[in-house]
ROSE-338030 format. One record per residue: x, y, z of N, C-alpha, C in turn. Coordinates in steps of 0.2 Angstrom, whole numbers, plus 2048, in hexadecimal, padded with zeros to 3 digits. Layout:
% ROSE-338030
XYZXYZXYZ/...
//
This chain:
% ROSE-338030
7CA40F5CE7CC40E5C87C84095C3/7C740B5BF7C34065B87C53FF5B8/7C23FD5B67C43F65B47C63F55AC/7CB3F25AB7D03F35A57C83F059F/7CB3F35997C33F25957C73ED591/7C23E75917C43E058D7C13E1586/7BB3E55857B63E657D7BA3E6578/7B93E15757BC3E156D7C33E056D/7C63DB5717CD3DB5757D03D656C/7D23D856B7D83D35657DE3D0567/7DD3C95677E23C456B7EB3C7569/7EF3C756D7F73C656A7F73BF56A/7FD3BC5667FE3B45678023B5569/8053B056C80D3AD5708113AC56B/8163AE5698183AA56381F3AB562/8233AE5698293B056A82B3AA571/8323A656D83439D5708393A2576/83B39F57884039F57F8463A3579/8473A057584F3A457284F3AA570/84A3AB56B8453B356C8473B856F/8443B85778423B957E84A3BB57F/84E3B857F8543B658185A3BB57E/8583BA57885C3C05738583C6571/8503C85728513CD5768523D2578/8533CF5808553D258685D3D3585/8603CD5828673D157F8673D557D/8633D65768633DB5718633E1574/85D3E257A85C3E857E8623EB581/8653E758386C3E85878713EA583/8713EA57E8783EB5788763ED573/8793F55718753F856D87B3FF56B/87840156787E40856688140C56A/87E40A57188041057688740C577/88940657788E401578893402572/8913FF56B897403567899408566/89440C56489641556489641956A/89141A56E89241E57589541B579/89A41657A89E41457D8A441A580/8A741B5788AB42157B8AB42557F/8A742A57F8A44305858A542C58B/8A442958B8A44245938A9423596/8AE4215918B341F5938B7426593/8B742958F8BA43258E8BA436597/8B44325988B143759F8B44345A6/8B542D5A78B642B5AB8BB4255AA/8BF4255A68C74205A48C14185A5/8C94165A98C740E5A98C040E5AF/8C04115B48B94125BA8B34115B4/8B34125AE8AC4105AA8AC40A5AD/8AF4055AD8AD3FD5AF8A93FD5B6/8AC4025BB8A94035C18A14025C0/89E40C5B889B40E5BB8964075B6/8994045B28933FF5AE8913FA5B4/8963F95B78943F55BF88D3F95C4/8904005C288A4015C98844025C5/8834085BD87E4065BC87C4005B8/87F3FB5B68793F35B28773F15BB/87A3F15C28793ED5C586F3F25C7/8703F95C686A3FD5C78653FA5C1/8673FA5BB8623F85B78613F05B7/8663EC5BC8633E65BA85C3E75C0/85D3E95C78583E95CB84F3EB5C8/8513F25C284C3F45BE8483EE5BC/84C3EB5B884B3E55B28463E05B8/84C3DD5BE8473D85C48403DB5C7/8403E05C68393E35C88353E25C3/8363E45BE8323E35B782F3DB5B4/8353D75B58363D05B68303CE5BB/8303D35C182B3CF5C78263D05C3/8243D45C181B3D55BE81A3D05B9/81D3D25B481A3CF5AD81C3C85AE/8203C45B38213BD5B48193BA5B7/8163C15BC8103BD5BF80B3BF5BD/80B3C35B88053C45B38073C85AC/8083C25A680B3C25A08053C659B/8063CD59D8013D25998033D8593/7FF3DA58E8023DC58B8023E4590/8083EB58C8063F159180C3F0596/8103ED5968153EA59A8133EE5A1/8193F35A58193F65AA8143FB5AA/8103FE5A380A4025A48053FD5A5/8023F95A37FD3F35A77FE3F55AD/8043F45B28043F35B88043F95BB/8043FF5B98044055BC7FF4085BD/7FA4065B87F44055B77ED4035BD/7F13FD5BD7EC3F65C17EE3F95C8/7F53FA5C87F53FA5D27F84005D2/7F94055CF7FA40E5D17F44115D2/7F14115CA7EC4185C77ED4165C0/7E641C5BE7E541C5BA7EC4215B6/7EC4265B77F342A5B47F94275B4/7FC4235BA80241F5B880041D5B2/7FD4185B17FB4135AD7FB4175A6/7F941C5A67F84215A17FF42359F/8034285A480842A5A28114235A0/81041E5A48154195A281441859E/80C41559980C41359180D41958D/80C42058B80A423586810428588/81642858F81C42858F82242358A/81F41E58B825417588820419581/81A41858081A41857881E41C572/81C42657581F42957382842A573/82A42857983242557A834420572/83141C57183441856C83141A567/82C41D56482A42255F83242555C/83242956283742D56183F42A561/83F42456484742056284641D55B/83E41C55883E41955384041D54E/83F42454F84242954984942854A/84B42B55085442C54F85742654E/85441E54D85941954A856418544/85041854284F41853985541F536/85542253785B429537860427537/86442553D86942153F86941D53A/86741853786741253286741552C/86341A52C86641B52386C421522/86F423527875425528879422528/87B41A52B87E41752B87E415524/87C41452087C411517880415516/88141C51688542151388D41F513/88D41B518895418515896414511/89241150F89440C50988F40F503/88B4135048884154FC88641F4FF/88C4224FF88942950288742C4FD/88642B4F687F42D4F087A42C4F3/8784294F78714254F886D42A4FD/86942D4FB8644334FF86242E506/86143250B86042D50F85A42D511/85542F50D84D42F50D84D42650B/850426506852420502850419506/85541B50A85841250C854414513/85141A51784F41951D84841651A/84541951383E41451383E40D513/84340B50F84540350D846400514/84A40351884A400520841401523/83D408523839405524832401524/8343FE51C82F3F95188313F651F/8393F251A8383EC51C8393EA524/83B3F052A8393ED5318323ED531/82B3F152E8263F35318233EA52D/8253E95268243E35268243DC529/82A3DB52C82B3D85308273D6535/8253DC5388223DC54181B3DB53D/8183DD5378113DB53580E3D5534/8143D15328163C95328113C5538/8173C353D8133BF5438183C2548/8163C354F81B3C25538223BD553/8223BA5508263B354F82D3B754B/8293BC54682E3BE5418323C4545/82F3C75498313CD54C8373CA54D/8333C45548393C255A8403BF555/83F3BB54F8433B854A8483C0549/8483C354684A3C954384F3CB549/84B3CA54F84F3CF5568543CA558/8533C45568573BF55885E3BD554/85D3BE54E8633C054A8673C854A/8623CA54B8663D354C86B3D2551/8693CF55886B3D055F8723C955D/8723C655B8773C055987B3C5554/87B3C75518813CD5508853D1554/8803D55578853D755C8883D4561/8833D05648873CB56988D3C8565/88E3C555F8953C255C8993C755C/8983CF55989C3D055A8A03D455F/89C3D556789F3D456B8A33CE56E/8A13C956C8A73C25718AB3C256C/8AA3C35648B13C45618B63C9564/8B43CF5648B83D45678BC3D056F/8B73CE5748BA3CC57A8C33C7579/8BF3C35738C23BC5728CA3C0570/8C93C256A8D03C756A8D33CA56C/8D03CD5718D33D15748D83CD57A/8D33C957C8D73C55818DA3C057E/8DB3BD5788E03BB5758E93BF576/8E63C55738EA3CA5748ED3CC579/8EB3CC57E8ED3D05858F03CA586/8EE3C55868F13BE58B8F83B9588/8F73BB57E8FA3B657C9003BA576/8FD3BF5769023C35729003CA570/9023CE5769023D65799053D9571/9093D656D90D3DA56A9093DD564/9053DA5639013DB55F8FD3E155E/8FA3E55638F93EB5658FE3EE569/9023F35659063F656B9053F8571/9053F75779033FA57D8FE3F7580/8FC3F157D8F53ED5808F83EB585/8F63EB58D8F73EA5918F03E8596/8EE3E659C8EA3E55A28EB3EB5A6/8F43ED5A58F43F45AA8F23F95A7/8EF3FA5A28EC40159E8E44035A3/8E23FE5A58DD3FF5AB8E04055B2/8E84075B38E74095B88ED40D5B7/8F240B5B08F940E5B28F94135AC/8FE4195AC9004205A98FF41D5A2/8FC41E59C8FD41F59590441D593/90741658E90E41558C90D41B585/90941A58390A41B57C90342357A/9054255768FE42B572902431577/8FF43757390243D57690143E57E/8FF43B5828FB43E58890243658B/90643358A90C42E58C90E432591/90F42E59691243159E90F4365A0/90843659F90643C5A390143A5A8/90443C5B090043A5B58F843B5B6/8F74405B28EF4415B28EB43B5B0/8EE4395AA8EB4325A78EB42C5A8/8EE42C5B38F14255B38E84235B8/8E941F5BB8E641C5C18DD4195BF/8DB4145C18D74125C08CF4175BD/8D041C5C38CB4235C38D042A5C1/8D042B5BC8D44315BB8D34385BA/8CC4385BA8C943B5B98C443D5C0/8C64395C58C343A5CB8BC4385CB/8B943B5D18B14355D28AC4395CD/8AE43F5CA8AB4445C78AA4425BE/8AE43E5BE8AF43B5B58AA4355B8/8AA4315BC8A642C5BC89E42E5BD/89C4335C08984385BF89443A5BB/89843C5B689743F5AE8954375AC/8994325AB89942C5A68924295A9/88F4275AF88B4245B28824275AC/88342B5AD87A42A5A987D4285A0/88242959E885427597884422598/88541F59C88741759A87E41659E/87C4165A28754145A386F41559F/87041959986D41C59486D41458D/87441459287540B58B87040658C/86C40559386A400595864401594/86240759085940858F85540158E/8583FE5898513FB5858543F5589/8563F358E8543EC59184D3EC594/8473F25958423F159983C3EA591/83F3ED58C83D3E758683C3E2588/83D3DE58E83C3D858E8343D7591/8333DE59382B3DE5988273DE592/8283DF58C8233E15878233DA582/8273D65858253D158181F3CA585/81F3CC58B81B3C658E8163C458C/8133C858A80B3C758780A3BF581/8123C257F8113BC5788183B7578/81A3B757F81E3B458081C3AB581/81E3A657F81B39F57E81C39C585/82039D58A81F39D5928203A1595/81F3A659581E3AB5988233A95A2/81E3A95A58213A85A98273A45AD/82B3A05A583239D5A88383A15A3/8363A359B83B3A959883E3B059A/8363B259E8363B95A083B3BA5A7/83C3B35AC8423B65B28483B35AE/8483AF5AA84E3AC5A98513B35A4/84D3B55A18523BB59C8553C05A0/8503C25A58533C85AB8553C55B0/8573BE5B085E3BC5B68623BD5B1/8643BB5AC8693BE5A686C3C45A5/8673C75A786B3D05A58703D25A9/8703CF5B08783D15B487C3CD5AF/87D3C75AC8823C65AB8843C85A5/8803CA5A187F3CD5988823D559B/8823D75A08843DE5A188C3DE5A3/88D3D55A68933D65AA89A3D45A4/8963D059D89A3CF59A8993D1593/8953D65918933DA58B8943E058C/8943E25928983E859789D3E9598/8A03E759C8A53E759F8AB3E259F/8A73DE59C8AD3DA5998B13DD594/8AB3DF58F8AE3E15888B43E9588/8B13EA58D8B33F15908B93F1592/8B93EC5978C03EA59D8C53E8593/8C53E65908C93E25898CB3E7586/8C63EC5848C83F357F8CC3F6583/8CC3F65898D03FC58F8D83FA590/8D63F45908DE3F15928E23F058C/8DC3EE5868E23F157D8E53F757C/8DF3FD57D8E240157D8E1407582/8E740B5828E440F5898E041458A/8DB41758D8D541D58D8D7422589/8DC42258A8E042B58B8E142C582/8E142657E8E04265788DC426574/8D74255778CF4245768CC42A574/8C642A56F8C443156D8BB43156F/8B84365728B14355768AD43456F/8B04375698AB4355628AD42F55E/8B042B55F8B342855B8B242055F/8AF41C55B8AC41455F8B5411561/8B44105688BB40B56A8BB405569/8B54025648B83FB55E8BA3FF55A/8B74035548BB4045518C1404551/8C54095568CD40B5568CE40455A/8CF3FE55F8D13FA55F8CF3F5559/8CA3F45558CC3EF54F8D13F154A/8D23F85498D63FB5438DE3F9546/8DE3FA54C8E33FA5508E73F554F/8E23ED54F8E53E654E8E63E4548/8E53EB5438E73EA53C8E13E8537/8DB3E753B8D53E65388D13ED533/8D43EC5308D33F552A8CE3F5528/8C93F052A8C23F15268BD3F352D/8BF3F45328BE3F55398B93FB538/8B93FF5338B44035378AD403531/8AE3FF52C8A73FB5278A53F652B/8AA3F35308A63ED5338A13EF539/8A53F453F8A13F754189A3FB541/89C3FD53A8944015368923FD535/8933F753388A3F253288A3EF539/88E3EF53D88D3ED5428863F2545/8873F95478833FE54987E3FE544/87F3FD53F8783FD53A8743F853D/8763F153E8733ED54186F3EE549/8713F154C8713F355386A3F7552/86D3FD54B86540254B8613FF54A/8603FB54585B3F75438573F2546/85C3F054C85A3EF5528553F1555/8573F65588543FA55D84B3FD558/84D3FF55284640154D8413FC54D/8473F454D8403EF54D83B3F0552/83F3EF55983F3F055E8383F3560/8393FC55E8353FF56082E3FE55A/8303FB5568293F95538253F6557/8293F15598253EC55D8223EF563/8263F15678243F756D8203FB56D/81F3FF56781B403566812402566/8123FA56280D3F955F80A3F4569/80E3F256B80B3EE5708093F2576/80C3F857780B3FC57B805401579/8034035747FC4055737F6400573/7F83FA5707F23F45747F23F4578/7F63F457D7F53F35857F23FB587/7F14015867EF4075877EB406586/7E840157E7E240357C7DE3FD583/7E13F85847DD3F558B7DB3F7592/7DF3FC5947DF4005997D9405597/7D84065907D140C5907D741258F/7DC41258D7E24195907E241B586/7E14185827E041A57C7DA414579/7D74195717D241656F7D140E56C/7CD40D56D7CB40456E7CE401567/7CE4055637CE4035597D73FE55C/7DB4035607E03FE5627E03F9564/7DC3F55657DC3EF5687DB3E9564/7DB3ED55D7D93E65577DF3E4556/7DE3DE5557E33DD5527E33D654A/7E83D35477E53D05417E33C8543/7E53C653E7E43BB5407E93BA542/7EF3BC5417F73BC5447F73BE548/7F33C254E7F43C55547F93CA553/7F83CF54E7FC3D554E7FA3DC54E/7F83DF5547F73E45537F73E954D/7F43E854A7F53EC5437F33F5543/7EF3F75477EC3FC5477F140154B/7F33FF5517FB4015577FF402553/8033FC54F8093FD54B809402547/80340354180040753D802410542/7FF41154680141754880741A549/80A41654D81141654E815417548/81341254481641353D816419539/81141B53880F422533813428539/81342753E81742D54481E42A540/82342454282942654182D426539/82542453482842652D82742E52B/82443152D82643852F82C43E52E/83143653183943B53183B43952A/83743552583A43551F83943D51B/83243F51A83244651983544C51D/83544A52283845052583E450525/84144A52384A44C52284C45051A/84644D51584844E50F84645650E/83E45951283E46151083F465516/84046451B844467520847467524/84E46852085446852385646952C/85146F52C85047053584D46D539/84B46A53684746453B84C45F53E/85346053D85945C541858461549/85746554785B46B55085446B552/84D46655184646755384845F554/84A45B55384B45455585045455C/85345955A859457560856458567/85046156784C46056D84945C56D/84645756984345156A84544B56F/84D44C56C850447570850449578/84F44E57A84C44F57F84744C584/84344C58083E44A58383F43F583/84543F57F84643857F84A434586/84F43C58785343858E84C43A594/84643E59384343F59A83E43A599/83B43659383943159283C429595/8444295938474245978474245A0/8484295A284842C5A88424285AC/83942C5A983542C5AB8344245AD/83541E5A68354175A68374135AC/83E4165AF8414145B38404155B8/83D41B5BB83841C5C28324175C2/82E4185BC8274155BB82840F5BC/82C4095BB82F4035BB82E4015C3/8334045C68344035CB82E4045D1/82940B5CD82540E5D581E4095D3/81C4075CB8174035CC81B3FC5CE/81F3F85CF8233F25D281F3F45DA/8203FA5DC81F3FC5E38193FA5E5/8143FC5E280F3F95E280C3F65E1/80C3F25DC80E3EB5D980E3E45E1/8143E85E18163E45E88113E45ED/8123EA5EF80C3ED5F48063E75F6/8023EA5EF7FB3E75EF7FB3DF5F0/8013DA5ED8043D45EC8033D15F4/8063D55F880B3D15FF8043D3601/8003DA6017FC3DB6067F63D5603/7F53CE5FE7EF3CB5FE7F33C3601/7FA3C56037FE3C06057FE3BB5FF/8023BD5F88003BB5F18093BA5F2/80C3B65F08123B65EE8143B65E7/8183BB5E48173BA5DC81F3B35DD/81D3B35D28223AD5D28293AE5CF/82B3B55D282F3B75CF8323C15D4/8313C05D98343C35DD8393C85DC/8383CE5DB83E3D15D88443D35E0/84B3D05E184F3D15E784F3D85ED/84D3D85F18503DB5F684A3E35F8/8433E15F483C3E55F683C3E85FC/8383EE5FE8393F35F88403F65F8/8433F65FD84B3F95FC84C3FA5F2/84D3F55F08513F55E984A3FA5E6/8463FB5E78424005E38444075E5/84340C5EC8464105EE84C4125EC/85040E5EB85A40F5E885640E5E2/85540D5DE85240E5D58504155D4/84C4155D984641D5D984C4215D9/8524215E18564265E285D4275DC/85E4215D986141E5D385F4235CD/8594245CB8554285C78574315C6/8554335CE8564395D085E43B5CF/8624375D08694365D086C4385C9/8684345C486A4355BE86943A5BA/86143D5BD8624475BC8634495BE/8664495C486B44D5C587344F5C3/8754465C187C4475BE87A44B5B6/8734495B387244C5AC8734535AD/8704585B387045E5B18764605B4/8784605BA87E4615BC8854605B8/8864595B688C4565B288C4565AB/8874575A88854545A288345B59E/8824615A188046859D87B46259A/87545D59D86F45B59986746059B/86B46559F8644685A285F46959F/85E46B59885646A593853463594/85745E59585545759685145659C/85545859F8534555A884D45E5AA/84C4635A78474675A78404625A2/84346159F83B45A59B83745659E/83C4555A283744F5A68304545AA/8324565AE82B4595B282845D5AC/82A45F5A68274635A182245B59F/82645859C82145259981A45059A/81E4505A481844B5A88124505A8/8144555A980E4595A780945A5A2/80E45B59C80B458595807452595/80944E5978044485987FD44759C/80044D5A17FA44D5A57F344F5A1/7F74545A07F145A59D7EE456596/7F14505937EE44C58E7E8446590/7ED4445977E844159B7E044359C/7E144A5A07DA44E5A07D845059B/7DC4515967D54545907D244D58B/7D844658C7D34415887D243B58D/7D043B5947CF4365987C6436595/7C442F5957BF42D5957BA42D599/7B442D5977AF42D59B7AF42659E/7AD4275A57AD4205AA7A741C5A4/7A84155A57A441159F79E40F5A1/79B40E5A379140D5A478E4075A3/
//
């Protein structure tokens, strides 16, 4: 394998503080798959949703620890591509970065979309070419700033949504504990007992913790695994992280508990107010529990809440986007021009690409209508993109390891229970294409991935470099 090319390298600067880092890796973990696509999950599998957030956050937090092992003992940009790189091959290395770049590429469209969607309920005149440009002035503004501004922006994003999940907790269990009457039928027993109230009242199908048997838990499991995507975000900040080495474990020893009370807390509270059986797979279960508490602006409050979320996730993949082609362009895996960067240490030429790709979906939304049902197979290739990340993760960790123990090197940050927890990720992966095509009628999805990796190859072979001289 080459030796990574240093020529003409433009520094990042550290410029993200511990609280940054911290809010983040929350931000990563809490996002619209939690307000909006909560429903479906719960739809599929009743109260056992709490089960299935238990079994997969505990799989993604192992992801997360393994990821945490690397970037803790060498804080590089390239995150998990670096590393697949350095101790797999040259095509790992290749397919993790330009996998995860075009992945966010493409989440970058569907939340600038998503966000100027979201305006339409308070100004539905308003063309959403309109306001999706305005949003992306001023994210792509932001990130051109300093990394400070980024981390600043994600930091206050992510503090909204976190308030408003512990509000929601706070009330809820105000409610359950201090005055049930409030919501009719808010009970603890709604986790296990027959429906009191809604048309589906006294009907045994609807009672029991699993009502849906182990087969709704099955369906709801990649739903809700899909929520935890962007926790790997926290690998892509080390490069510019101000202590790298003491932010980076502390934010992913955080992630089981951020999973077990931004999850499953919030989860276990909505269920026990109101019962499943009442719940709609399209419809956010804040919305219908705040309207429920008589909170009538419950579902404006939620749109900006999810506004907030998408605009989240857009910054996000700015950031992602741009630091993940300068780490390519380090590996030699794309052209060197990406490696400059400005006096602020901002990749400006990385960003710049990405950017012109996902302002794109402003004309094509405005002259081509059909470029929605050409988006949707897009999103295709988003869940074989998430997919591929989470194998990649874990099999360069394998290696990682490997090379590690065999120079009798102990890193400073050990990810629990090697290699076994990487193997159960690997079989964890497999498991959830399987539940996608078998339970999910996701079959075009989970047919992407092998299509993809091929794709990639064959980009591999026609633009690998000549060895350097």
């Amino acid at each position: 394998m080459s030796e990574i090319n240093q020529e003409h390298v433009g520094e990042l600067k550290r410029g993200l503080k511990n609280r940054h880092i911290q809010l983040i890796a929350l931000g990563g973990a809490v996002g619209t798959g939690l307000f909006l696509g909560a429903g479906g999950a719960i739809f599929a599998a009743g109260p056992s949703v709490l089960l299935g957030y238990a079994i997969a956050g505990f799989l993604a937090f192992m992801i997360i620890r393994q990821l945490g092992d690397m970037v803790a003992e060498e804080p590089v940009a390239g995150s998990f591509s670096f590393f697949a790189y350095k101790y797999w091959g040259d095509f790992p290395g290749f397919l993790s970065g330009w996998n995860y770049w075009i992945l966010y590429v493409l989440v970058g469209i569907s939340e600038l979309t998503a966000a100027a969607a979201y305006m339409q309920y308070w100004w539905p005149g308003m063309p959403t070419w309109v306001t999706a440009t305005v949003f992306f002035v001023i994210i792509n503004l932001i990130n051109m700033a300093t990394v400070k501004a980024y981390g600043e922006a994600e930091f206050w994003f992510a503090i909204i949504k976190v308030a408003t999940i512990c509000v929601m907790i706070v009330i809820g269990l105000y409610i359950l504990l201090f005055n049930s009457g409030l919501v009719e039928g808010s009970t603890f027993k709604n986790l296990w007992q027959t429906p009191t109230l809604g048309e589906h009242m006294g009907d045994p199908a609807y009672s029991g913790f699993m009502p849906n048997g182990i087969n709704g838990l099955l369906i709801a499991l990649p739903i809700i695994m899909f929520a935890f995507g962007g926790l790997e975000l926290v690998g892509m900040t080390a490069a510019e992280a101000d202590d790298p080495k003491k932010v980076i474990p502390m934010a992913c020893n955080q992630v089981i508990w951020r999973i077990l009370i931004f999850y499953i807390g919030v989860m276990g509270v909505l269920l026990s107010l109101y019962h499943w059986s009442n719940m709609s797979p399209d419809q956010s279960p804040f919305v219908m529990v705040f309207d429920k508490i008589g909170f009538k602006a419950a579902a404006g409050f939620i749109n900006f809440v999810v506004l907030t979320a998408a605009l989240s996730v857009y910054n996000s993949c700015v950031y992602a986007n741009s630091r993940m082609l300068y780490g390519l362009a380090l590996q030699g895996n794309a052209p060197k021009v990406f490696l400059k960067t400005d006096k602020r240490g901002v990749p400006m030429m990385a960003m710049t690409v990405a950017g012109v790709l996902t302002f794109l979906v402003v004309p094509l939304n405005y002259f081509v209508p059909a470029v929605h049902d050409a988006f949707g197979m897009a999103m295709s290739v988003v869940v074989a993109a998430l997919v591929i990340n989470w194998a990649m993760i874990s099999l360069a960790h394998l290696y990682f390891r490997k090379t590690k123990d065999s120079e009798g090197h102990k890193t400073v940050f050990p990810s629990p229970w090697f290699p076994a927890s990487n193997y159960l990720c690997v079989l964890w992966v497999l498991f959830v294409l399987w539940a996608m095509y078998a339970k999910l009628g996701m079959k075009a999805a989970v047919i992407a991935v092998p299509v993809w990796v091929v794709i990639v190859f064959l980009g591999y072979k026609l633009l690998k470099r000549q060895p350097a001289k």
